[in-house]
Backbone of each chain as ProteinMPNN parsed JSONL, in Angstrom:
{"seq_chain_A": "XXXXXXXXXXXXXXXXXXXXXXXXXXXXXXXXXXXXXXXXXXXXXXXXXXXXXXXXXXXXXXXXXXXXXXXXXXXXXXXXXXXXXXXXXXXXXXXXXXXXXXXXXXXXXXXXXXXXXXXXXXXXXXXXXX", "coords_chain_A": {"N_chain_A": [[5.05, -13.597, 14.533], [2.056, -12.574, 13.355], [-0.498, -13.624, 11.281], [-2.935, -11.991, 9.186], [-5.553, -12.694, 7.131], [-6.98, -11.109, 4.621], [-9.408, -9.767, 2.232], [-10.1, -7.458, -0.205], [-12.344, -5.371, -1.977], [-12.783, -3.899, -3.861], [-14.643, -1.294, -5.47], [-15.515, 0.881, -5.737], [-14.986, 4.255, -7.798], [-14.722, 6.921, -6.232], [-11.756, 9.171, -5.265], [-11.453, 9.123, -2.612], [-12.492, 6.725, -1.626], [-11.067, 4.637, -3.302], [-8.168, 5.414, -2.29], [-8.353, 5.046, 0.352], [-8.593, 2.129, -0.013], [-6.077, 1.528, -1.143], [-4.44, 2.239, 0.576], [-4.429, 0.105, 2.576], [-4.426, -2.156, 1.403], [-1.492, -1.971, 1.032], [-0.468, -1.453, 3.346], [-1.375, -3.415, 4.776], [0.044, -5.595, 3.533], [3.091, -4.928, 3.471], [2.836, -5.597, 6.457], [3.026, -8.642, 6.249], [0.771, -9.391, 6.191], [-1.979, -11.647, 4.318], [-2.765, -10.282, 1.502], [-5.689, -10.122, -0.817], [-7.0, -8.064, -3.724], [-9.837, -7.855, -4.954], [-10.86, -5.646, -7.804], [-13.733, -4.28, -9.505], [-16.336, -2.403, -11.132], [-16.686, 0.71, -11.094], [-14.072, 1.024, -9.967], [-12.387, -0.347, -11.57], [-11.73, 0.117, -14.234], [-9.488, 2.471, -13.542], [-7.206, 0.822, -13.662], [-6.859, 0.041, -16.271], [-4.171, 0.037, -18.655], [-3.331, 3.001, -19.768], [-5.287, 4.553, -18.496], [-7.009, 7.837, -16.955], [-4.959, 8.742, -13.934], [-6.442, 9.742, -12.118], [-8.511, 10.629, -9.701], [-12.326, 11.276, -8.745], [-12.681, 13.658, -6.154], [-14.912, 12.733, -3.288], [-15.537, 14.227, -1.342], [-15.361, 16.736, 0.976], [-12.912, 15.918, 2.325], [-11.508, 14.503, 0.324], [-10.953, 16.998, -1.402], [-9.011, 18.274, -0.207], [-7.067, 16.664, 0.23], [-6.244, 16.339, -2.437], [-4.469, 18.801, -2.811], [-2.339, 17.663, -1.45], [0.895, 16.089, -0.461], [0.147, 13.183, -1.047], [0.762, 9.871, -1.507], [0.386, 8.408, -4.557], [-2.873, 6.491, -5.343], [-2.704, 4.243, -7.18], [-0.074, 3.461, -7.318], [0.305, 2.674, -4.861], [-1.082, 0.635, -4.769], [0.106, -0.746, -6.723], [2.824, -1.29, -5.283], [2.215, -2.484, -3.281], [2.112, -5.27, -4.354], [4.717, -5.445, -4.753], [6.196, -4.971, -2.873], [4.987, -6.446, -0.63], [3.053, -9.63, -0.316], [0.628, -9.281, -2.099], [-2.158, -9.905, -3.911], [-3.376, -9.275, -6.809], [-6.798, -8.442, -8.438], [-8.419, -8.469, -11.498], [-12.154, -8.096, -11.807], [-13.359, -10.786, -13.413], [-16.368, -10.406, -15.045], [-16.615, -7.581, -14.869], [-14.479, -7.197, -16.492], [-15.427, -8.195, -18.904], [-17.614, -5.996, -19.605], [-16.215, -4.128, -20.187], [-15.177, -4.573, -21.88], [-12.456, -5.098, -21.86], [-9.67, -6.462, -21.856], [-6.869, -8.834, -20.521], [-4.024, -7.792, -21.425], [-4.515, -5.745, -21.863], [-4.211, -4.583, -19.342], [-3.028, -3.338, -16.114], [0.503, -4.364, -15.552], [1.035, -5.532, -12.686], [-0.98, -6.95, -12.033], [-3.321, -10.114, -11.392], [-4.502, -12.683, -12.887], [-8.097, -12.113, -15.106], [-10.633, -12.572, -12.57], [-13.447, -14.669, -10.866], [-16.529, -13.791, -9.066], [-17.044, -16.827, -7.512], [-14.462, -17.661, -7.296], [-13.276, -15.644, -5.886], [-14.466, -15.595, -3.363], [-14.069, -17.709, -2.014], [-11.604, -18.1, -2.071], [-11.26, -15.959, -0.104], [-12.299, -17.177, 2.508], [-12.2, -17.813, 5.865], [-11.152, -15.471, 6.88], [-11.184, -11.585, 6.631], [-13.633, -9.647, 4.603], [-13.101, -6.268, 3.225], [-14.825, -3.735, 2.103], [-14.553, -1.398, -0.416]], "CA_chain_A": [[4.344, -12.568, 13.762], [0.341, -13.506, 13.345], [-0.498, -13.014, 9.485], [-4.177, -11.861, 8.919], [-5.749, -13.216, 5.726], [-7.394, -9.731, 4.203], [-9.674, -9.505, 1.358], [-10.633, -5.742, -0.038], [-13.158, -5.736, -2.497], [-12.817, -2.355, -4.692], [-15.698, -1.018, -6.407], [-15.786, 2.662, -6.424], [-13.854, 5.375, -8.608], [-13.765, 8.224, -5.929], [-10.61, 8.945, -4.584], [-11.262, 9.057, -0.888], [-12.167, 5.121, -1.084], [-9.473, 3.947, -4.208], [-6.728, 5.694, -1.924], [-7.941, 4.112, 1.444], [-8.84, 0.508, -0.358], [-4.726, 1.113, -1.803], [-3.588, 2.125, 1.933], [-5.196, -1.185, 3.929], [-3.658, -3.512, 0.463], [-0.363, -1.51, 1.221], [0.275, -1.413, 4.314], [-1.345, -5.044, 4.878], [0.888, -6.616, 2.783], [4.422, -5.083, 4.141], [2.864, -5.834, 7.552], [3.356, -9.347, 6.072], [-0.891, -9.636, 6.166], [-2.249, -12.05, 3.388], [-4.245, -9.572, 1.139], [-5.653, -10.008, -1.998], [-7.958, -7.449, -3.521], [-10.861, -7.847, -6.218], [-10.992, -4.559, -8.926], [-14.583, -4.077, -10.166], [-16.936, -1.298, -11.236], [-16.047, 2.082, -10.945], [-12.604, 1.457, -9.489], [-12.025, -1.211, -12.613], [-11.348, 1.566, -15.304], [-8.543, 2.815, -13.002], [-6.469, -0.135, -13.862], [-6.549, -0.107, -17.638], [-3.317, 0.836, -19.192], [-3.791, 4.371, -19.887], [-6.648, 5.595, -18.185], [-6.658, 8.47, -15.916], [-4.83, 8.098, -12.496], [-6.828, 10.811, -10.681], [-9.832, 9.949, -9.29], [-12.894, 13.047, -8.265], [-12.668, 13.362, -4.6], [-16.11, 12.586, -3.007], [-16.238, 15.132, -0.207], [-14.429, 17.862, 1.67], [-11.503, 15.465, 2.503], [-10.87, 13.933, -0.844], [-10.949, 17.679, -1.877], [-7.79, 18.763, 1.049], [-6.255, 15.33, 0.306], [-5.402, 16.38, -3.435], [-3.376, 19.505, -2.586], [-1.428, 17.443, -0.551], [1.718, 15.103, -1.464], [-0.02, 11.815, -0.999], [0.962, 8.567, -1.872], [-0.951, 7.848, -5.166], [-3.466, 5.298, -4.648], [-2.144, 3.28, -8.039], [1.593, 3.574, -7.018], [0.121, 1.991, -3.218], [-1.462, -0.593, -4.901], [1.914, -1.877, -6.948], [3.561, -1.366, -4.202], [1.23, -3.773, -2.232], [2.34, -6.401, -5.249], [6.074, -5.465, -4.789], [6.797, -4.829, -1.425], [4.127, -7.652, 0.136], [3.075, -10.592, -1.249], [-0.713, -8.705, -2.05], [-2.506, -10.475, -5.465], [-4.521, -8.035, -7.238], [-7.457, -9.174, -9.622], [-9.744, -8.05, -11.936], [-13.355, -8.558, -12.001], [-14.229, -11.076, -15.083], [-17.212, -9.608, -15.368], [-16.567, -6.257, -15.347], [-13.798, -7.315, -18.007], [-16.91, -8.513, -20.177], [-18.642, -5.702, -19.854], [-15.796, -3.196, -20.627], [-14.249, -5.196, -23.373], [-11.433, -4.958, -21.721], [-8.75, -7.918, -22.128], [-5.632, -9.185, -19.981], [-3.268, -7.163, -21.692], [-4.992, -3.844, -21.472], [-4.653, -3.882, -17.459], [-1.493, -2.92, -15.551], [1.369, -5.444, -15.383], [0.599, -5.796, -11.605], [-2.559, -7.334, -11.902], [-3.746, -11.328, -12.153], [-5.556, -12.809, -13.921], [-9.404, -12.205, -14.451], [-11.21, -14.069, -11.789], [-15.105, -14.322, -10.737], [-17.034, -14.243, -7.553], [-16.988, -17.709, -6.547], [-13.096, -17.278, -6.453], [-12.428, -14.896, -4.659], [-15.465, -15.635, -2.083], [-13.83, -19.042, -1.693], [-9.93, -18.25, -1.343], [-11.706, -15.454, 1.252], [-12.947, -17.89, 3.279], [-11.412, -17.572, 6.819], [-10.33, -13.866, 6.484], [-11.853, -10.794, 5.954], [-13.748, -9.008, 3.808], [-13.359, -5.335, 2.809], [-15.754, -3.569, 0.426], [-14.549, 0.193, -0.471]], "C_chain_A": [[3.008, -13.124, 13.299], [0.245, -12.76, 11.999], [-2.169, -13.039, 9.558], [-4.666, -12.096, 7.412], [-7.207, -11.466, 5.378], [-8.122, -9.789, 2.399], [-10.701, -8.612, 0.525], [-11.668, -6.186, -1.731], [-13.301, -4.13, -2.905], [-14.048, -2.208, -5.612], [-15.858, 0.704, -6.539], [-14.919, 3.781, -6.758], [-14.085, 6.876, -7.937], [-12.508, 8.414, -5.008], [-10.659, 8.622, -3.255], [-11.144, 7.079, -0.631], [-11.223, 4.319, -1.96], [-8.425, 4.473, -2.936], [-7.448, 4.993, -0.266], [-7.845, 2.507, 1.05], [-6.829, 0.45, -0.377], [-4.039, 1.351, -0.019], [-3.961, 1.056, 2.916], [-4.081, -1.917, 3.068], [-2.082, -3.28, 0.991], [0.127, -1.675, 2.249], [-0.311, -2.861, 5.497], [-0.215, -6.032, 4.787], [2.64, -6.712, 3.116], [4.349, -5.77, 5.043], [3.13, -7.54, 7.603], [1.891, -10.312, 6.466], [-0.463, -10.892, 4.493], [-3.335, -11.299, 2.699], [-4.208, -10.074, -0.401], [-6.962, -8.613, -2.57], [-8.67, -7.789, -4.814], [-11.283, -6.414, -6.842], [-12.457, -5.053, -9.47], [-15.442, -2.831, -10.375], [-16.531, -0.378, -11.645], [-14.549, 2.144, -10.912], [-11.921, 0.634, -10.873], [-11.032, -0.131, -13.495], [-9.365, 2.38, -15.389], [-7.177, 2.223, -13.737], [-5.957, -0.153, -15.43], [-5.857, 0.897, -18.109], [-3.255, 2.225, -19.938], [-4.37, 5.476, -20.078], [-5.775, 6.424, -17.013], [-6.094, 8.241, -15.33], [-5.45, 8.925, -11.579], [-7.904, 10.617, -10.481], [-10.676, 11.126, -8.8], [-12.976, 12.38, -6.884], [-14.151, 13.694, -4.354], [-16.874, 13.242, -2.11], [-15.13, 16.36, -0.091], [-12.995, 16.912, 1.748], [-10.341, 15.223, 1.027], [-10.343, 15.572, -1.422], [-9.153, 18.529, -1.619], [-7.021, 17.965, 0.249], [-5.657, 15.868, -1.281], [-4.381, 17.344, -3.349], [-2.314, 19.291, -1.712], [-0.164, 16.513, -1.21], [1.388, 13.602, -0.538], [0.375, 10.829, -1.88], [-0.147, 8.256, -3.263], [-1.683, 6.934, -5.013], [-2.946, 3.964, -5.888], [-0.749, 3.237, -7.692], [1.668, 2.62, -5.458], [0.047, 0.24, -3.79], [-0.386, -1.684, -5.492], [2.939, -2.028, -5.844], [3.175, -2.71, -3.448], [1.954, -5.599, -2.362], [4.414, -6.816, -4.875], [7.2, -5.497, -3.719], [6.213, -5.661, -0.431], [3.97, -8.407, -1.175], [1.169, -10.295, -1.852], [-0.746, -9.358, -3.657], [-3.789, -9.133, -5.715], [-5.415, -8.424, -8.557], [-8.242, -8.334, -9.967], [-11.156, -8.606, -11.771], [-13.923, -9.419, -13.278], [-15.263, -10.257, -15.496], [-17.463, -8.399, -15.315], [-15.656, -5.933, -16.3], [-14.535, -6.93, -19.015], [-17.061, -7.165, -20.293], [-17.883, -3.969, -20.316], [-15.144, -3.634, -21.97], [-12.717, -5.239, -22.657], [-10.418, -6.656, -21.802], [-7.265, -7.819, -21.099], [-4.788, -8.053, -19.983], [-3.301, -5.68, -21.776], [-4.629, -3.11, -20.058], [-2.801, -4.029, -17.751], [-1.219, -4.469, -15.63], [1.222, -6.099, -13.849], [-0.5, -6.957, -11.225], [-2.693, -9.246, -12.509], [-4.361, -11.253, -13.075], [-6.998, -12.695, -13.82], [-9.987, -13.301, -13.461], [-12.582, -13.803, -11.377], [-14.804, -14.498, -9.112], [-16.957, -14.949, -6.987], [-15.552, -17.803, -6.008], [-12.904, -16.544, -5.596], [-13.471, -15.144, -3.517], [-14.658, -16.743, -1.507], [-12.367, -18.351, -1.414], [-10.558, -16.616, 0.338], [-12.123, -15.614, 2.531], [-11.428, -17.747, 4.731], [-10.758, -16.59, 7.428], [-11.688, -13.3, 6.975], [-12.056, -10.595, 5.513], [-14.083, -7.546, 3.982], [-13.895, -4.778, 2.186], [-15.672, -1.97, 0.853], [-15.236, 0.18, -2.279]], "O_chain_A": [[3.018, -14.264, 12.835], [0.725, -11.67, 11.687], [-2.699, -14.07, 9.973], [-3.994, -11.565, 6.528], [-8.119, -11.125, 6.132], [-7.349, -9.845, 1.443], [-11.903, -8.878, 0.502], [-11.531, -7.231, -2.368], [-13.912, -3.315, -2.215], [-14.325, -3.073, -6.443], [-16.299, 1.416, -7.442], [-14.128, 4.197, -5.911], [-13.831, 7.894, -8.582], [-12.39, 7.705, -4.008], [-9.856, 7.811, -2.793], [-10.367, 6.381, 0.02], [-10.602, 3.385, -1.453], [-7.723, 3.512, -2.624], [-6.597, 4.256, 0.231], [-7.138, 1.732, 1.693], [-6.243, -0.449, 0.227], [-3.205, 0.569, 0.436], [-3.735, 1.257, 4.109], [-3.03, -2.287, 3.591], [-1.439, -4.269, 1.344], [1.286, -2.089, 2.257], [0.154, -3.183, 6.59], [0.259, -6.876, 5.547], [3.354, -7.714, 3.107], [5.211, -6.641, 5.164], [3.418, -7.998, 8.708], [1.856, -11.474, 6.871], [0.584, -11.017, 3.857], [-4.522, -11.431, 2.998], [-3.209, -10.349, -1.067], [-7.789, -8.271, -1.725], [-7.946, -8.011, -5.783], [-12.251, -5.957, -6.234], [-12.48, -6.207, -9.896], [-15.136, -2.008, -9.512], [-15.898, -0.454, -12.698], [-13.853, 2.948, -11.532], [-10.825, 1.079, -11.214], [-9.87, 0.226, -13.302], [-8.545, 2.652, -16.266], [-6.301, 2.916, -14.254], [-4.776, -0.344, -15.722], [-6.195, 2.078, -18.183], [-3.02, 2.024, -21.129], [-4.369, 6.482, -20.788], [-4.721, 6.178, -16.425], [-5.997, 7.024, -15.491], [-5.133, 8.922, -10.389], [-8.468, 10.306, -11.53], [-10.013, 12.082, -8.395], [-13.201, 11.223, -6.53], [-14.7, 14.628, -4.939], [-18.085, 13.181, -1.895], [-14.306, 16.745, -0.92], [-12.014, 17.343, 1.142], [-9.175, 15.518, 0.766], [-9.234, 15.507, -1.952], [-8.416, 19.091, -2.43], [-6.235, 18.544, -0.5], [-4.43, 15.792, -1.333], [-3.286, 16.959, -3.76], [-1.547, 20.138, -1.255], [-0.231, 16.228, -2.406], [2.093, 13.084, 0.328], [0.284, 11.049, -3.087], [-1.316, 7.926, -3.062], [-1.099, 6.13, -4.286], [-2.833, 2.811, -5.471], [-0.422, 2.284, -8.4], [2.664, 2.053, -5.01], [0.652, -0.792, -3.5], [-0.076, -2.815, -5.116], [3.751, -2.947, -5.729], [3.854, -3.698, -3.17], [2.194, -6.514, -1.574], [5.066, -7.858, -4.801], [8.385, -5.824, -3.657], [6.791, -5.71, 0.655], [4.339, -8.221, -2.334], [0.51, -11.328, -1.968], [0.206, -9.369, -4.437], [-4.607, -8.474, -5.074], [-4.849, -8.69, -9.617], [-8.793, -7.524, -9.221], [-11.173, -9.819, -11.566], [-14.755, -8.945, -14.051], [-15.027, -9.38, -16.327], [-18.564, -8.015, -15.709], [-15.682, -4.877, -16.931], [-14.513, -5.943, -19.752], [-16.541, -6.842, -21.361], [-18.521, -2.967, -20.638], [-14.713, -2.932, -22.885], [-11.832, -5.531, -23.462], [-10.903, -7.787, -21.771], [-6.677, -6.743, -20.993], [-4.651, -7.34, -18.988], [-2.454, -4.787, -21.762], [-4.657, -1.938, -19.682], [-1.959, -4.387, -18.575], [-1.992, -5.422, -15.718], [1.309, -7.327, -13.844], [-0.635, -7.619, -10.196], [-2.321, -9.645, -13.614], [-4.729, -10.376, -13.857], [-7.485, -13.036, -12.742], [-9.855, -14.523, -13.528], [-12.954, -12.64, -11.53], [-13.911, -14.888, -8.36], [-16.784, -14.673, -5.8], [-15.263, -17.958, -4.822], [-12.348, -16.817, -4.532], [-13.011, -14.678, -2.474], [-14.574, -16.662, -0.282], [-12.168, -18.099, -0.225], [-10.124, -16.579, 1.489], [-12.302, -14.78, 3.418], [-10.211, -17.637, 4.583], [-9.939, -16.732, 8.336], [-12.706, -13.828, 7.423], [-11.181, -10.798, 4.671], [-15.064, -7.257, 4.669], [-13.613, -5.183, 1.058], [-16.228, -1.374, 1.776], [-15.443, 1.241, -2.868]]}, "seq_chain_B": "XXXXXXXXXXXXXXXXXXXXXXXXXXXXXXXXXXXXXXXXXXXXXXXXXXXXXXXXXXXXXXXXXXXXXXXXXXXX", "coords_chain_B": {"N_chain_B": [[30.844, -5.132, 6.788], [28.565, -3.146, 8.848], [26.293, -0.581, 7.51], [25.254, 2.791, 7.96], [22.396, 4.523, 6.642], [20.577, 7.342, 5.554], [16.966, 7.709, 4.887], [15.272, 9.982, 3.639], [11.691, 10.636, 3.838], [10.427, 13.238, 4.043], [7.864, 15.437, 4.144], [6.07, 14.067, 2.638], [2.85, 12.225, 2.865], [1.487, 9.877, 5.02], [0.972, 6.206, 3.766], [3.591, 6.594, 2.886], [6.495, 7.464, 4.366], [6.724, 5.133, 5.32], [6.499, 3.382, 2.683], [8.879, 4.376, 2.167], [11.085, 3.482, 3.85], [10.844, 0.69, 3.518], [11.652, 0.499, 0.769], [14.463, 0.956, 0.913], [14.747, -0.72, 3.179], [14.811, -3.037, 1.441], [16.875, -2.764, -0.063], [19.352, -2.689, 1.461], [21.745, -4.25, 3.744], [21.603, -6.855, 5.921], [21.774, -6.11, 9.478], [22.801, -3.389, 8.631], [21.654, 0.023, 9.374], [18.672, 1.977, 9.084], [17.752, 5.186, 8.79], [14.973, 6.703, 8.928], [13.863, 9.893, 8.128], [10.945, 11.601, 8.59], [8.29, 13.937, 8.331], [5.338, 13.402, 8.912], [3.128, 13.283, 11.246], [1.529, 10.686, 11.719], [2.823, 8.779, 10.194], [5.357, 8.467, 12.495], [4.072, 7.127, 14.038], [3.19, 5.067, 13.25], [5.228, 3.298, 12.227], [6.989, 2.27, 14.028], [5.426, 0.562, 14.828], [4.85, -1.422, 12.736], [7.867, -2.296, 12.555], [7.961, -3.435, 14.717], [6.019, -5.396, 14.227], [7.366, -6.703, 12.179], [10.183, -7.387, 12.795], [12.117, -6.125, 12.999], [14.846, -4.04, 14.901], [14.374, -1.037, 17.197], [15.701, 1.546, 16.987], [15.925, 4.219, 17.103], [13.695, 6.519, 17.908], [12.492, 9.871, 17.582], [11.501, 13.545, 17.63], [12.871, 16.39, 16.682], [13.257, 19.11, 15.753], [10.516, 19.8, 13.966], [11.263, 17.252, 13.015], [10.937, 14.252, 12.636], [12.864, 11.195, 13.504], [13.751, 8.72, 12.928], [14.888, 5.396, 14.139], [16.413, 1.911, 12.257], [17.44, -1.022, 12.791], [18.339, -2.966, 10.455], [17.357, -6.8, 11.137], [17.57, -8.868, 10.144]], "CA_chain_B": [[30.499, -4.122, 7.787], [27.088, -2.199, 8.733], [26.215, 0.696, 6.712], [24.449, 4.25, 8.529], [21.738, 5.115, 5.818], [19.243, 8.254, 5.351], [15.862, 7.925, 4.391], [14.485, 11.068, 3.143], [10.577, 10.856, 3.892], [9.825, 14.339, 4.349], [6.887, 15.986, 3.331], [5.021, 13.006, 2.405], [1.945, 11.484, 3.981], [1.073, 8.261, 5.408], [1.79, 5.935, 3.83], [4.222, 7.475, 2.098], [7.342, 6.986, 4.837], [6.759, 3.692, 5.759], [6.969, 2.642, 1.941], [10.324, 4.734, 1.601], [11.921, 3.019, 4.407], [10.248, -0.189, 2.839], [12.385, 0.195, -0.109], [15.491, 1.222, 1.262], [15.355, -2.066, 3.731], [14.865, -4.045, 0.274], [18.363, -2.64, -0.696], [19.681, -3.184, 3.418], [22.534, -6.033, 4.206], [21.502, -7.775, 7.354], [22.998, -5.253, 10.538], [22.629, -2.166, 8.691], [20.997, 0.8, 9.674], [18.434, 3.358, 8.382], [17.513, 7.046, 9.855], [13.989, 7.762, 8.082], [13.166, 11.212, 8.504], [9.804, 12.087, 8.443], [7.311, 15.207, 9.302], [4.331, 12.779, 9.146], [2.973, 12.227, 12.934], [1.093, 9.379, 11.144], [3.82, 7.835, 10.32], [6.001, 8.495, 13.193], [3.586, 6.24, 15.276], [3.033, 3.714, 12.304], [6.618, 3.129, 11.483], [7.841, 1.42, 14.955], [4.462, -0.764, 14.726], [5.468, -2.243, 11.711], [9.145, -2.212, 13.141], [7.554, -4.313, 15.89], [5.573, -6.627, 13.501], [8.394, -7.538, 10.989], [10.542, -8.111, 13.846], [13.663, -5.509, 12.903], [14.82, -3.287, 15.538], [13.872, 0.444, 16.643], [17.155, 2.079, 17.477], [15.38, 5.086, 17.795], [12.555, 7.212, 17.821], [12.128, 11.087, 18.353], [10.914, 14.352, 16.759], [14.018, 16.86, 16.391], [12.889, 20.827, 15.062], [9.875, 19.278, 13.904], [11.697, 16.48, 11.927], [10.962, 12.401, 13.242], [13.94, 10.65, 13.336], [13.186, 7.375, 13.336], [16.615, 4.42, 13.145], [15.494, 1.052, 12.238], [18.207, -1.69, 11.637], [17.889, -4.564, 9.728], [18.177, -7.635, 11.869], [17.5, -10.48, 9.26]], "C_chain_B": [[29.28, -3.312, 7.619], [27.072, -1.091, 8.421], [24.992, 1.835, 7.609], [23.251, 4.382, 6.762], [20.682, 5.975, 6.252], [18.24, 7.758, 4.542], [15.469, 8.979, 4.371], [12.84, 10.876, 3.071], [9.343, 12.065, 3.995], [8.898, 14.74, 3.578], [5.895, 15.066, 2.06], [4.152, 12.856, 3.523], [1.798, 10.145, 3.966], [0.729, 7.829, 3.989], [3.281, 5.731, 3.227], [5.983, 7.04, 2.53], [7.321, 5.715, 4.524], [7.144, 3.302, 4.1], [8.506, 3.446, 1.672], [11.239, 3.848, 2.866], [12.007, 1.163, 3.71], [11.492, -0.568, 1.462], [13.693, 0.653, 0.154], [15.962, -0.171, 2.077], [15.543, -2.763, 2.505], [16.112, -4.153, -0.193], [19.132, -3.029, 0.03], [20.366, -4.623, 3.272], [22.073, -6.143, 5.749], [22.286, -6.76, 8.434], [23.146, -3.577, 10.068], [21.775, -1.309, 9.298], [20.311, 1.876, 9.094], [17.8, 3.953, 9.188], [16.403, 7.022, 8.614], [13.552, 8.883, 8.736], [11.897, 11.533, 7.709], [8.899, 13.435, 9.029], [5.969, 14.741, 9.204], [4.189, 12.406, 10.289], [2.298, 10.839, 12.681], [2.147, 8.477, 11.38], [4.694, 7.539, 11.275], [5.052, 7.256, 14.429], [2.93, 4.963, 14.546], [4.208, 3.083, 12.195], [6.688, 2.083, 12.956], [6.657, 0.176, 14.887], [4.516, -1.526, 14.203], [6.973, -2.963, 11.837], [8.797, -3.482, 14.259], [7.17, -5.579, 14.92], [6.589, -7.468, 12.833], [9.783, -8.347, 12.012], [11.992, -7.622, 13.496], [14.045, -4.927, 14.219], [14.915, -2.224, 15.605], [14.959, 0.896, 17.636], [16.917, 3.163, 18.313], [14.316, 5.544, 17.52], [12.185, 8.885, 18.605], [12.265, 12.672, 17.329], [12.352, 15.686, 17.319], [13.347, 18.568, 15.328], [11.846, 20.15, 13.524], [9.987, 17.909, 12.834], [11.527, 15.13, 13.048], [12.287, 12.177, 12.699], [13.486, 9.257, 13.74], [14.536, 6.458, 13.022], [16.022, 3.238, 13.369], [16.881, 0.051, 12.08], [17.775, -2.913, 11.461], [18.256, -5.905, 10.249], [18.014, -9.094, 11.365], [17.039, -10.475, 8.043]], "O_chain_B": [[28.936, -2.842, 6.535], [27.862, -0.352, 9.009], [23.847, 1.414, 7.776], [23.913, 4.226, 5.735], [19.909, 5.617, 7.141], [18.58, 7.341, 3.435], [15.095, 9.214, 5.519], [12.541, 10.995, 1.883], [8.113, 12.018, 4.02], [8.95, 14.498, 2.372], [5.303, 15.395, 1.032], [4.375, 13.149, 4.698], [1.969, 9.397, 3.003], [0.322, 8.61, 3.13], [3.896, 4.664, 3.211], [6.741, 6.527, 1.707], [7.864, 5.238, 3.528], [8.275, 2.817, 4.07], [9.236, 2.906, 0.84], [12.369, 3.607, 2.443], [13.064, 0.568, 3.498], [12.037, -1.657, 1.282], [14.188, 0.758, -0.968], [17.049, -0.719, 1.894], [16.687, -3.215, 2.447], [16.582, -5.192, -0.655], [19.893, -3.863, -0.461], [19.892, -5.692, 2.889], [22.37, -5.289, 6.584], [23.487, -6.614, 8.212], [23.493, -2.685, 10.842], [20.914, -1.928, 9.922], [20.987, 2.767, 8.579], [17.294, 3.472, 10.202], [16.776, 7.266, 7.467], [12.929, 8.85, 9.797], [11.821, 11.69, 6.491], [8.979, 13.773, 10.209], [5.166, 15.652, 9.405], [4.806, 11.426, 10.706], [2.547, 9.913, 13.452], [2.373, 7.703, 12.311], [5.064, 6.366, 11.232], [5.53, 6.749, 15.444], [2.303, 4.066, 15.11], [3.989, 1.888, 11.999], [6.327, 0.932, 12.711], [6.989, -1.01, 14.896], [4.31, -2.618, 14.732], [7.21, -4.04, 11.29], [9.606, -4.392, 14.439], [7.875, -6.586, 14.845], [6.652, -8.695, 12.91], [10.19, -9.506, 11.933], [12.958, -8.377, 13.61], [13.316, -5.507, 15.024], [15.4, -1.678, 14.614], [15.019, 0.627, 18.836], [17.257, 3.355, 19.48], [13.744, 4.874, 16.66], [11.769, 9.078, 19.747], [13.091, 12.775, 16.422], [12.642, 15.668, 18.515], [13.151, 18.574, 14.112], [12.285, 20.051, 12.378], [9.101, 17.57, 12.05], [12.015, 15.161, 14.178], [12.78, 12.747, 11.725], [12.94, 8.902, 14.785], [15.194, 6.613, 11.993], [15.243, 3.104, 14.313], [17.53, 0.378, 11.087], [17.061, -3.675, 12.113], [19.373, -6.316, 9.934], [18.242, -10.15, 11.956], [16.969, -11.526, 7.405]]}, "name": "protein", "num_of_chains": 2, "seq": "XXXXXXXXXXXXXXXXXXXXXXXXXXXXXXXXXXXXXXXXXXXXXXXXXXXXXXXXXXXXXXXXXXXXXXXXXXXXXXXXXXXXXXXXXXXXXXXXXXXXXXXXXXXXXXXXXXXXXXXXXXXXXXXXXXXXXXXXXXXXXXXXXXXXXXXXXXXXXXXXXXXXXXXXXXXXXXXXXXXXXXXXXXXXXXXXXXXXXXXXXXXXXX"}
């Protein structure tokens, strides 16, 4: 079984790219891929214990895609954690800059980590950027 | 002795099956068997790929009054 080293790089809060970023982490990570993904920006927000979970869809699809029974894209992403071995991090610096702290984010989720981390355990892989 | 199990996937989308069979193997003794039914063609042509990757086996595969039948069993 060949394991691909996978690393998605989340930054934007409309649904069409949170719910594909959560279907690559997801269905990476059963496939028994090495993914990890980096939470910042837009998609950050998502994460903190009880914000929204619905995200505005960004076009015609995202628009279809909600009257449908999809997979939420936060329910993909624990999944990712629970059903693969997928690490899921915040952005330090988009911590900073929300105030946000450790204990605010989902239970899922590492610990904050910066750029040079994750550029560096990325090394040899891919990178994703939704 | 090996256990027959249903998966219920219907009327979900990608990837939607795949994690219900996902957590049904998690529960799975070694030799059992599960039937996910799905009406996702997505999934119906994702599911054995993964089936292939993980390295279980695909018992079966085939679409039934527009229902996938997919049997997967657990071989480790």
């Amino acid at each position: 079984m060949s394991v691909a080293k996978i690393s998605i790089m989340v930054i934007s809060g409309s649904l069409e790219r949170l719910q594909m970023a959560a279907m690559v982490a997801s269905v990476g990570a059963v496939s028994g891929d090495q993914v990890t993904v980096f939470l910042s920006m837009n998609a950050l927000p998502y994460f903190i214990k009880g914000h929204s979970a619905t995200a505005p869809a960004e076009g015609a699809f995202g628009r279809t895609m909600e009257g449908k029974n999809v997979p939420p894209f936060l329910e993909l992403f624990q999944k990712a954690t629970e059903f693969g071995d997928a690490k899921i991090f915040p952005c330090s610096m988009a911590m900073d800059v929300l105030s946000a702290k450790g204990e605010d984010m989902e239970p899922y989720l590492g610990e904050p980590i910066g750029l040079t981390k994750f550029l560096t355990n990325a090394e040899g892989g891919q990178i994703l950027t939704f | 002795m090996a256990e027959n199990k249903i998966i219920d996937g219907r009327n979900t989308f990608c990837p939607g099956p795949l994690m219900e069979l996902i957590a049904g193997m998690k529960q799975a003794s070694v030799g059992d068997v599960l039937e996910l039914l799905s009406t996702d063609d997505g999934s119906a042509a994702d599911v054995p790929a993964w089936v292939s990757k993980i390295g279980y086996e695909l018992l079966g595969h085939e679409k039934v009054e527009g229902v996938w039948h997919i049997k997967v069993r657990k071989t480790k």
